[in-house]
PDBQT receptor file of N, H, CA, C and O in Angstrom, charges set to zero:
ATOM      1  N   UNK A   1      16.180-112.905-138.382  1.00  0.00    +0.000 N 
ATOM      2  CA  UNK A   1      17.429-112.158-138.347  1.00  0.00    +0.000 C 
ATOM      3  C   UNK A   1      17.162-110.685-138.653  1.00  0.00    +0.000 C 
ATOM      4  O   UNK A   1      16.157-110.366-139.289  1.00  0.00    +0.000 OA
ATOM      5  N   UNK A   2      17.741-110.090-138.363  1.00  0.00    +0.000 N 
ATOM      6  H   UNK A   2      18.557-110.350-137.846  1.00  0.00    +0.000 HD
ATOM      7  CA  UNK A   2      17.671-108.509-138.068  1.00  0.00    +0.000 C 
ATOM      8  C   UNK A   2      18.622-108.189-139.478  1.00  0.00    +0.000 C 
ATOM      9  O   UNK A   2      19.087-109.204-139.998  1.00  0.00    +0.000 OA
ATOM     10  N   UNK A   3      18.921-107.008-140.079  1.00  0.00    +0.000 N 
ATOM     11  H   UNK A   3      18.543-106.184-139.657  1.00  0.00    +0.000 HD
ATOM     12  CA  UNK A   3      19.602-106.513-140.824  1.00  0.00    +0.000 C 
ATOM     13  C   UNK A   3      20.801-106.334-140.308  1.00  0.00    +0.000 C 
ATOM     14  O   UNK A   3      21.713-106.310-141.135  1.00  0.00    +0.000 OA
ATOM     15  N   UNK A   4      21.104-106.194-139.131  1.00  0.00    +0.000 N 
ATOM     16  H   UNK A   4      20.364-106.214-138.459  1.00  0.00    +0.000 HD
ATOM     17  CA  UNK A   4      22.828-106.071-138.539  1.00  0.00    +0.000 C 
ATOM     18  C   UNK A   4      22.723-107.512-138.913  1.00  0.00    +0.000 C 
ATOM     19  O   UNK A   4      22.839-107.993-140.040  1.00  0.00    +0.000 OA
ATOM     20  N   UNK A   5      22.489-108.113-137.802  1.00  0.00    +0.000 N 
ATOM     21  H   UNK A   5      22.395-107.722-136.887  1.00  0.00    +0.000 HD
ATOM     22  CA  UNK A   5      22.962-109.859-137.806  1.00  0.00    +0.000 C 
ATOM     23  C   UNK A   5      22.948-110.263-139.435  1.00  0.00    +0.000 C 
ATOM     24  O   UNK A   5      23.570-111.296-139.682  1.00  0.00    +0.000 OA
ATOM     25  N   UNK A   6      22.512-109.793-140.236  1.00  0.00    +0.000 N 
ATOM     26  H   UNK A   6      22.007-108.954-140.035  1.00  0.00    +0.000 HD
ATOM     27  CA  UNK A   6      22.293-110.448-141.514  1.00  0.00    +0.000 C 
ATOM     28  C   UNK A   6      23.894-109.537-142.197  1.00  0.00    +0.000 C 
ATOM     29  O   UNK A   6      24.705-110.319-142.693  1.00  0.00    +0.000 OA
ATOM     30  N   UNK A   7      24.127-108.677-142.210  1.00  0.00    +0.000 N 
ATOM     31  H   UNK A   7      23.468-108.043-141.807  1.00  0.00    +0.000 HD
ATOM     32  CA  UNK A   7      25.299-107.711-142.372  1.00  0.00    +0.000 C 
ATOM     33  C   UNK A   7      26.448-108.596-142.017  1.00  0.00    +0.000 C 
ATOM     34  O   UNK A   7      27.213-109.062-142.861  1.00  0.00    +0.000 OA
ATOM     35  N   UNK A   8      26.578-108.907-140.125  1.00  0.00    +0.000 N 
ATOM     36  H   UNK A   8      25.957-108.528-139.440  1.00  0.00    +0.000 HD
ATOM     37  CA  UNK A   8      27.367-109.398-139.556  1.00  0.00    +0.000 C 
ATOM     38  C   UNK A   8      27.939-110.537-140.119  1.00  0.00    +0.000 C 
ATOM     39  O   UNK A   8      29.101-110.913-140.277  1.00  0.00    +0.000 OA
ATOM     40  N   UNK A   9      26.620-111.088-140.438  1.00  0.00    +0.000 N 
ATOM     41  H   UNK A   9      25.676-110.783-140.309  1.00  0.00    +0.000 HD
ATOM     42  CA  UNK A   9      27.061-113.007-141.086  1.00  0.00    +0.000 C 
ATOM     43  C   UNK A   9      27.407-113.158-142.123  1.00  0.00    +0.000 C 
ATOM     44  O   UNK A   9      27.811-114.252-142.518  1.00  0.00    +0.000 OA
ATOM     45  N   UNK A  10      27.319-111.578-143.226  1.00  0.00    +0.000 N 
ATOM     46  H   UNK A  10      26.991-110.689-142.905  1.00  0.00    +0.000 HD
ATOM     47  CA  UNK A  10      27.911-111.609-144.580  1.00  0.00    +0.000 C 
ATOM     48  C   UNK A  10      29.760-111.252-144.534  1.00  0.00    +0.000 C 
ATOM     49  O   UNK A  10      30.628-111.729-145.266  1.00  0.00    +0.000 OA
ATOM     50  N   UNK A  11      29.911-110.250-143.395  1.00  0.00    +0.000 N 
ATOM     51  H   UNK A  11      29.207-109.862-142.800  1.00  0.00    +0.000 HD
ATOM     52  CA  UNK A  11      31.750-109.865-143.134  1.00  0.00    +0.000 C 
ATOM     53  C   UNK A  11      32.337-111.355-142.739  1.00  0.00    +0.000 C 
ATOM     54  O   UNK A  11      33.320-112.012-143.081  1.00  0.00    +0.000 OA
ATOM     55  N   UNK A  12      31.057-111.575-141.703  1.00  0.00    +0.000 N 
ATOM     56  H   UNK A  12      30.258-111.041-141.425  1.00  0.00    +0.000 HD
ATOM     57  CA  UNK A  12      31.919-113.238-141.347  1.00  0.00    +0.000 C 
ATOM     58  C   UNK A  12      32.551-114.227-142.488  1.00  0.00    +0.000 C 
ATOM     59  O   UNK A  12      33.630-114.818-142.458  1.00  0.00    +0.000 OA
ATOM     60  N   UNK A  13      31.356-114.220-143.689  1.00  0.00    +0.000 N 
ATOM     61  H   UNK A  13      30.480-113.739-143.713  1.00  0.00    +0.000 HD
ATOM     62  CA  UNK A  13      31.233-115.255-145.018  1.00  0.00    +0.000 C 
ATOM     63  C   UNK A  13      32.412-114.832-145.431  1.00  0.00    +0.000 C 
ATOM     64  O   UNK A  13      33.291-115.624-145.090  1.00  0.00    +0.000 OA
ATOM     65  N   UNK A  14      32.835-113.861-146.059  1.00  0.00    +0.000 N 
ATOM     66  H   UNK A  14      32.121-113.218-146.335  1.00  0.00    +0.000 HD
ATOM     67  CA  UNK A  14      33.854-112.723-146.389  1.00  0.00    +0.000 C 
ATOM     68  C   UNK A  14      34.892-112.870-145.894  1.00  0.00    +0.000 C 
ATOM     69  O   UNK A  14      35.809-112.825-146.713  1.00  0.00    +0.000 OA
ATOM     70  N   UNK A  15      35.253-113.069-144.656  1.00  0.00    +0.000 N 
ATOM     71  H   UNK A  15      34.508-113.105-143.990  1.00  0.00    +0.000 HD
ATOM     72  CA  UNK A  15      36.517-112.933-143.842  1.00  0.00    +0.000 C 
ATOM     73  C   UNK A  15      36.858-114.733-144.080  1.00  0.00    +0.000 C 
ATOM     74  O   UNK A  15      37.998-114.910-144.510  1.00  0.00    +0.000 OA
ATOM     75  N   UNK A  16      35.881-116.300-143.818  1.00  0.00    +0.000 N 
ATOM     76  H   UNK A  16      34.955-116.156-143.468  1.00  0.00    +0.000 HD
ATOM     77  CA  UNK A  16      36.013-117.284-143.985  1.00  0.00    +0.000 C 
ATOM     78  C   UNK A  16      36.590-117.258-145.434  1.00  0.00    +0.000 C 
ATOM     79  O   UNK A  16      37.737-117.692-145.538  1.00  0.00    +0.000 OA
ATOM     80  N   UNK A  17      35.856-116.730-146.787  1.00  0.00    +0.000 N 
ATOM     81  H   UNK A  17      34.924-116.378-146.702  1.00  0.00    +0.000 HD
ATOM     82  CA  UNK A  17      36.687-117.246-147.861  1.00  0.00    +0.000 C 
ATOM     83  C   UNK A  17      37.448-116.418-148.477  1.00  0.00    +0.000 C 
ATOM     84  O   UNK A  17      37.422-116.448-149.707  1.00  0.00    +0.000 OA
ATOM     85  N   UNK A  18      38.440-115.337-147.705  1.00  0.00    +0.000 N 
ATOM     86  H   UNK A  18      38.461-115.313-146.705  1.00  0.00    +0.000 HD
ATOM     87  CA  UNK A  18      39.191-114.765-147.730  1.00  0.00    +0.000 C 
ATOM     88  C   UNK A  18      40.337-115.630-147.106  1.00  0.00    +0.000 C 
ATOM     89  O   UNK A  18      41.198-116.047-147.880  1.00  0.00    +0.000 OA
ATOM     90  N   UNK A  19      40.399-115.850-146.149  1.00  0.00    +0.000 N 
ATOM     91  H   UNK A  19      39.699-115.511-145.520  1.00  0.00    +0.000 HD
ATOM     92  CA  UNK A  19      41.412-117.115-145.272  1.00  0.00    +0.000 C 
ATOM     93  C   UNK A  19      41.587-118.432-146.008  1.00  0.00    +0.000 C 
ATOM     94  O   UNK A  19      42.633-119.081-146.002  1.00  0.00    +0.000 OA
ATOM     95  N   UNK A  20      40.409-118.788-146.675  1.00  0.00    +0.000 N 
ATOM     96  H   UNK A  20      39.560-118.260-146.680  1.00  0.00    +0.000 HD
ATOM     97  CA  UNK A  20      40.420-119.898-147.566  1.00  0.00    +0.000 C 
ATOM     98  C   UNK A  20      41.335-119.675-148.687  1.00  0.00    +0.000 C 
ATOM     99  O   UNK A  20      42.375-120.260-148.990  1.00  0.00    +0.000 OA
ATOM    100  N   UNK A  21      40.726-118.714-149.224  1.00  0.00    +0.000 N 
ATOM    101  H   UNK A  21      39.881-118.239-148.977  1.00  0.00    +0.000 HD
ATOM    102  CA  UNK A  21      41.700-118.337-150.806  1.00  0.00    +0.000 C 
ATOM    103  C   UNK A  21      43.490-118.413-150.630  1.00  0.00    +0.000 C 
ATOM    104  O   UNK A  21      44.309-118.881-151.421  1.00  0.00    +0.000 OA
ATOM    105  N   UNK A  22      43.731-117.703-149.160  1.00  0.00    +0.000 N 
ATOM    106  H   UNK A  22      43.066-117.323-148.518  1.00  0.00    +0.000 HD
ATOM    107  CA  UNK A  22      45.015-117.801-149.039  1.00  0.00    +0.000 C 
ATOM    108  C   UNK A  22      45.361-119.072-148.729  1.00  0.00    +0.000 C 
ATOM    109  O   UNK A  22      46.219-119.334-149.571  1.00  0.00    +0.000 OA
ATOM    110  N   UNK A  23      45.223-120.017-148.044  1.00  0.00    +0.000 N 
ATOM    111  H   UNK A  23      44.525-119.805-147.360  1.00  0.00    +0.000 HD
ATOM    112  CA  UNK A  23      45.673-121.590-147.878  1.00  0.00    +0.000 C 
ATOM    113  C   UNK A  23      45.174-121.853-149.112  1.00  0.00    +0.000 C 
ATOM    114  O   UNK A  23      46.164-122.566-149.276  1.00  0.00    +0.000 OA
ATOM    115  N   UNK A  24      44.613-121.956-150.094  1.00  0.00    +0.000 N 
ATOM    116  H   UNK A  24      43.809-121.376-149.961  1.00  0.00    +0.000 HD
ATOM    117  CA  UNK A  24      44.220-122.274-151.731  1.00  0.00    +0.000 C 
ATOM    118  C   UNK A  24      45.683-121.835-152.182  1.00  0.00    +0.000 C 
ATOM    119  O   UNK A  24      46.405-122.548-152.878  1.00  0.00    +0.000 OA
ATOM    120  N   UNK A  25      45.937-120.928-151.836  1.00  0.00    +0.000 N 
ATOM    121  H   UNK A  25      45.351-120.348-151.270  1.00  0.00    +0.000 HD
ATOM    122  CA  UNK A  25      47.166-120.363-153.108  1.00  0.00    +0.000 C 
ATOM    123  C   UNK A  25      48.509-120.365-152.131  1.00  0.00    +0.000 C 
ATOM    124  O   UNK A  25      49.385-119.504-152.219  1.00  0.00    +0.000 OA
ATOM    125  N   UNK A  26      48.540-121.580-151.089  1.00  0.00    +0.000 N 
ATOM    126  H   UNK A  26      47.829-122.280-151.017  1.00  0.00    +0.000 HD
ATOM    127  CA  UNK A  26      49.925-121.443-149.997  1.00  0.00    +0.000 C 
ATOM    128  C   UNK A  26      50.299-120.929-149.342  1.00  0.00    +0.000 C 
ATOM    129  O   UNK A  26      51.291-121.203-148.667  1.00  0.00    +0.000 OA
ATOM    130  N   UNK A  27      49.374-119.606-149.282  1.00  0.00    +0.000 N 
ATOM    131  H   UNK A  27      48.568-119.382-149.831  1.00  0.00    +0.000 HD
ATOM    132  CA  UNK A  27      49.952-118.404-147.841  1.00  0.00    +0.000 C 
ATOM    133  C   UNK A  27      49.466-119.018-146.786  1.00  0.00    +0.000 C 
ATOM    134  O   UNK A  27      48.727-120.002-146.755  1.00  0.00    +0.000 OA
ATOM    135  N   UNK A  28      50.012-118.256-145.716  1.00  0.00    +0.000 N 
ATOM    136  H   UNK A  28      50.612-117.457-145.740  1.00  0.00    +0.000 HD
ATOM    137  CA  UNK A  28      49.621-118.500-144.360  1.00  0.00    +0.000 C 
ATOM    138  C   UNK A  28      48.666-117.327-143.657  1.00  0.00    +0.000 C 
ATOM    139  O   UNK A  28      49.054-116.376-142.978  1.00  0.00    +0.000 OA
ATOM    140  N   UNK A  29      47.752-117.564-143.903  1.00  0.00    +0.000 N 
ATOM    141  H   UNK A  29      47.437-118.336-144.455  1.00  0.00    +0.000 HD
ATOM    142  CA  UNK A  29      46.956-116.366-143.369  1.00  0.00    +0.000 C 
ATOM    143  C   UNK A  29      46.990-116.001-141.616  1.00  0.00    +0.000 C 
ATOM    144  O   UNK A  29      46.279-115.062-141.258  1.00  0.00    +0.000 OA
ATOM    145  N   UNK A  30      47.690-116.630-140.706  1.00  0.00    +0.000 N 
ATOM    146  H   UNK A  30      48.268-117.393-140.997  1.00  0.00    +0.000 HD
ATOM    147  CA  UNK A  30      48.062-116.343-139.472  1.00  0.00    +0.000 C 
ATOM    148  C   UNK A  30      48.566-114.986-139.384  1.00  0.00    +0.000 C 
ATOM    149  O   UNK A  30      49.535-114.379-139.841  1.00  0.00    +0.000 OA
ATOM    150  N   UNK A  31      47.665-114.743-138.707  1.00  0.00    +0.000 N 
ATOM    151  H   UNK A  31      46.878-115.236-138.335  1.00  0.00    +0.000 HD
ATOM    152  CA  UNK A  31      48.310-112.995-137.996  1.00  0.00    +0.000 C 
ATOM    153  C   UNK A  31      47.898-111.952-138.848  1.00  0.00    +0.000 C 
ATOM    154  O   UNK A  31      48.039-110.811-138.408  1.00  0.00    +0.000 OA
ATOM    155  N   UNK A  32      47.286-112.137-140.286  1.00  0.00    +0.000 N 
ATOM    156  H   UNK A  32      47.172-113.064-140.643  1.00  0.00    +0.000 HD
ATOM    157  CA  UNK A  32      46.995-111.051-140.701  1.00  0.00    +0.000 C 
ATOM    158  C   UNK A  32      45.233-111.308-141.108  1.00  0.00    +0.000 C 
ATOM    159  O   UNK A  32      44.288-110.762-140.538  1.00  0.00    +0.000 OA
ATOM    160  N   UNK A  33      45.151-112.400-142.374  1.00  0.00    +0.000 N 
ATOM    161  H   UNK A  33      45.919-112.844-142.837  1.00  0.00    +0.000 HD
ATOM    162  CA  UNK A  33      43.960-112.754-142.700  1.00  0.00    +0.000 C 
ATOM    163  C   UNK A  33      42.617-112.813-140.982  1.00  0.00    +0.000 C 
ATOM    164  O   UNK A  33      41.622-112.216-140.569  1.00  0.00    +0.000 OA
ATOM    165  N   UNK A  34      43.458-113.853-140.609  1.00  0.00    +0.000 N 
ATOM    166  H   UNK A  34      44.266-114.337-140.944  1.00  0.00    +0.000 HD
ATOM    167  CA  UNK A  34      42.588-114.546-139.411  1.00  0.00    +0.000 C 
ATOM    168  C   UNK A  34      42.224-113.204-138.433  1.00  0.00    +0.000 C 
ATOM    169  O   UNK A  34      41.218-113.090-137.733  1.00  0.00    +0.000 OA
ATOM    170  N   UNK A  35      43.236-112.300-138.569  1.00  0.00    +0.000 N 
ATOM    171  H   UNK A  35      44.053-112.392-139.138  1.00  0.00    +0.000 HD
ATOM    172  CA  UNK A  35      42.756-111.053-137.246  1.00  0.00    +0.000 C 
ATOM    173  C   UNK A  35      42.288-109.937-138.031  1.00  0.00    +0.000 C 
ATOM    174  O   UNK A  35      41.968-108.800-137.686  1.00  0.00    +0.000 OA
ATOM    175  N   UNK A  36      42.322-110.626-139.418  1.00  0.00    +0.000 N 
ATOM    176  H   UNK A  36      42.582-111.550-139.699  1.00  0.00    +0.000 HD
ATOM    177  CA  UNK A  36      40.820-109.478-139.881  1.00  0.00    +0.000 C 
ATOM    178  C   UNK A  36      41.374-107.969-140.595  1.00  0.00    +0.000 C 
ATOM    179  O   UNK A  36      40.883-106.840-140.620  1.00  0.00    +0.000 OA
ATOM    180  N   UNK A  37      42.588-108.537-141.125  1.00  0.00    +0.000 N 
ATOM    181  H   UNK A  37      42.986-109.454-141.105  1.00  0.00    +0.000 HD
ATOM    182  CA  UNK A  37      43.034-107.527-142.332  1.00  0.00    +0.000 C 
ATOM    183  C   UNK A  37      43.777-107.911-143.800  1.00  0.00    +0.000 C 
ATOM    184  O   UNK A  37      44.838-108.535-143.774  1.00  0.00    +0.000 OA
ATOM    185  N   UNK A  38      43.442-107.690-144.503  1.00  0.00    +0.000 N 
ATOM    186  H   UNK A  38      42.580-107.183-144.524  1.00  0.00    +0.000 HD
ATOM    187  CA  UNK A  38      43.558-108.267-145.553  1.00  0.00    +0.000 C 
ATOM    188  C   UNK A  38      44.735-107.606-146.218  1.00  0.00    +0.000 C 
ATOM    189  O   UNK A  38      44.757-106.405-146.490  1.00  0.00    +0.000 OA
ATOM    190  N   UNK A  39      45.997-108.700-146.537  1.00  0.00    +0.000 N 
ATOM    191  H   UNK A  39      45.979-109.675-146.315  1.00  0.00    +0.000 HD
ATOM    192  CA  UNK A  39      46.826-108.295-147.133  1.00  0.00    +0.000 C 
ATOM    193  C   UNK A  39      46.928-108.715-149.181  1.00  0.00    +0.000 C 
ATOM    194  O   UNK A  39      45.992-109.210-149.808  1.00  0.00    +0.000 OA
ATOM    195  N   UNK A  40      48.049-108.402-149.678  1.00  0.00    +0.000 N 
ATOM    196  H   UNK A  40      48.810-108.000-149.169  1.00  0.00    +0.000 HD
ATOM    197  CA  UNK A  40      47.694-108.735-151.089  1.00  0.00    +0.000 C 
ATOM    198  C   UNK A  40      49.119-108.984-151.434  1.00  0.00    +0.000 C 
ATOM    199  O   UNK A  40      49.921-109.121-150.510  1.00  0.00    +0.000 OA
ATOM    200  N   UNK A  41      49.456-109.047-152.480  1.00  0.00    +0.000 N 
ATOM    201  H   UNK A  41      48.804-108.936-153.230  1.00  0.00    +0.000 HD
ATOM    202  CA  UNK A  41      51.121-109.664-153.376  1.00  0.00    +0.000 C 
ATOM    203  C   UNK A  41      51.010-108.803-154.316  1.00  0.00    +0.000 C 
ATOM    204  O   UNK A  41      50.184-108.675-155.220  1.00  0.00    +0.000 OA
ATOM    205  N   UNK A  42      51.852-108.267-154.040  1.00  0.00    +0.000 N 
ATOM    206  H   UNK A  42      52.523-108.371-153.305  1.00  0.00    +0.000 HD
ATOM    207  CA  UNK A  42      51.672-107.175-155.901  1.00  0.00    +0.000 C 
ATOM    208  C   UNK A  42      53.021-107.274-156.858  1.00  0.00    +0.000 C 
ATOM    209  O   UNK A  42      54.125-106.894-156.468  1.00  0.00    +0.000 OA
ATOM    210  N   UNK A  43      52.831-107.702-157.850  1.00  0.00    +0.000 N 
ATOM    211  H   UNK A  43      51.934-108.011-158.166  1.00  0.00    +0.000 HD
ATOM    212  CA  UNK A  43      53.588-108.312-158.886  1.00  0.00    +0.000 C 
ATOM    213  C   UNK A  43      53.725-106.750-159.398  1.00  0.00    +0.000 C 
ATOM    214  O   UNK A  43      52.750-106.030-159.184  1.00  0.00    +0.000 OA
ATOM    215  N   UNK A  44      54.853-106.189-160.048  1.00  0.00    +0.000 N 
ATOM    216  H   UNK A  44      55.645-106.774-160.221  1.00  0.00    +0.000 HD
ATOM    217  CA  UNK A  44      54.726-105.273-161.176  1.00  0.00    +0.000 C 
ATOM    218  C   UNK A  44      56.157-105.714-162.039  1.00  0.00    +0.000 C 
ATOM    219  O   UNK A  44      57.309-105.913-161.655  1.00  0.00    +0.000 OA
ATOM    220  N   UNK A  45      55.643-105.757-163.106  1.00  0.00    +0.000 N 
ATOM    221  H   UNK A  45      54.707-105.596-163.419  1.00  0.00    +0.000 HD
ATOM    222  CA  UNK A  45      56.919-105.654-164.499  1.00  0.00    +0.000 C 
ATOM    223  C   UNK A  45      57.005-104.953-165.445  1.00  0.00    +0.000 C 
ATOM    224  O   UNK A  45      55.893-104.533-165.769  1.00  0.00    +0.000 OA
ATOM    225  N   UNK A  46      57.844-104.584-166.106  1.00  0.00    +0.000 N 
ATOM    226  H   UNK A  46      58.747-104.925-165.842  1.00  0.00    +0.000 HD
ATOM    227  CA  UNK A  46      58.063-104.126-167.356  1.00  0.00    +0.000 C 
ATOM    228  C   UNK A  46      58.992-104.590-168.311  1.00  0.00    +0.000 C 
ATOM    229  O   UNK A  46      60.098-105.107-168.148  1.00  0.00    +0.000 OA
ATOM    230  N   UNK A  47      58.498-104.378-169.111  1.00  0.00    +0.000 N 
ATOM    231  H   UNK A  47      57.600-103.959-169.244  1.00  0.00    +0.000 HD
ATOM    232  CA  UNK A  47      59.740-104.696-170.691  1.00  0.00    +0.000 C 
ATOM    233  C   UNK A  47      61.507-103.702-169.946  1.00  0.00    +0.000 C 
ATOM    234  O   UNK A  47      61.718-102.688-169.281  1.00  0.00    +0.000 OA
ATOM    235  N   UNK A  48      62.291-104.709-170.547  1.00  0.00    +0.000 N 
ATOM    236  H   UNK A  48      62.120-105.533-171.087  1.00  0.00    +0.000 HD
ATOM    237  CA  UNK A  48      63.533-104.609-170.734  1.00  0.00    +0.000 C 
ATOM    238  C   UNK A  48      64.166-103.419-171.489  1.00  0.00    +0.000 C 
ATOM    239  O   UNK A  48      63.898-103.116-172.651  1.00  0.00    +0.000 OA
ATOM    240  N   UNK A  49      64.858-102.917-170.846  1.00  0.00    +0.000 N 
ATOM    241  H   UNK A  49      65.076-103.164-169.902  1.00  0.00    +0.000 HD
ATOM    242  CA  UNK A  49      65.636-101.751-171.966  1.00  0.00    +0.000 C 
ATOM    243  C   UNK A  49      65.804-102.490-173.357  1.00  0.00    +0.000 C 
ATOM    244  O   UNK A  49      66.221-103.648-173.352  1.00  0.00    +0.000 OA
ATOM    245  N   UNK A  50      65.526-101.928-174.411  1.00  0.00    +0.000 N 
ATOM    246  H   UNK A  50      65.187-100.988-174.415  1.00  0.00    +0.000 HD
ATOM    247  CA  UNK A  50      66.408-101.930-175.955  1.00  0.00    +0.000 C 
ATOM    248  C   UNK A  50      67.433-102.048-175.901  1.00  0.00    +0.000 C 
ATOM    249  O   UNK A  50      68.063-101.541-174.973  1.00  0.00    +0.000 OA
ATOM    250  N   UNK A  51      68.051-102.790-176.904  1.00  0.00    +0.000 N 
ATOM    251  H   UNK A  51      67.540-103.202-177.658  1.00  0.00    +0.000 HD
ATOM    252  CA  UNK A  51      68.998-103.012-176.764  1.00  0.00    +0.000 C 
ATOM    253  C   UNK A  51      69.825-102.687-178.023  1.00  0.00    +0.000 C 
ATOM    254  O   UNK A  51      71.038-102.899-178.036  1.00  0.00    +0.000 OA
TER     255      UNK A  51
């Protein structure tokens, strides 16, 4: 294997348990994971006004 092909087969590894993780945690990785862009969930909170 050449250093591309060895490169290539690591984005591939990468992109497989990226698609995995999302069916692991219930998303549907159709249309975004699978065509090779990676989306995320972003939670933010804070404490409650005083009261």
């Amino acid at each position: 294997m050449t250093v591309q092909s060895d490169a290539l087969a690591q984005v591939e590894r990468e992109r497989r348990h990226a698609i995995e993780a999302v069916r692991v945690l219930g998303g549907d990785p159709s249309g975004r994971e699978e065509e090779g862009r990676y989306h995320s969930v972003f939670y933010t909170s804070r404490p409650s006004p005083m009261r």
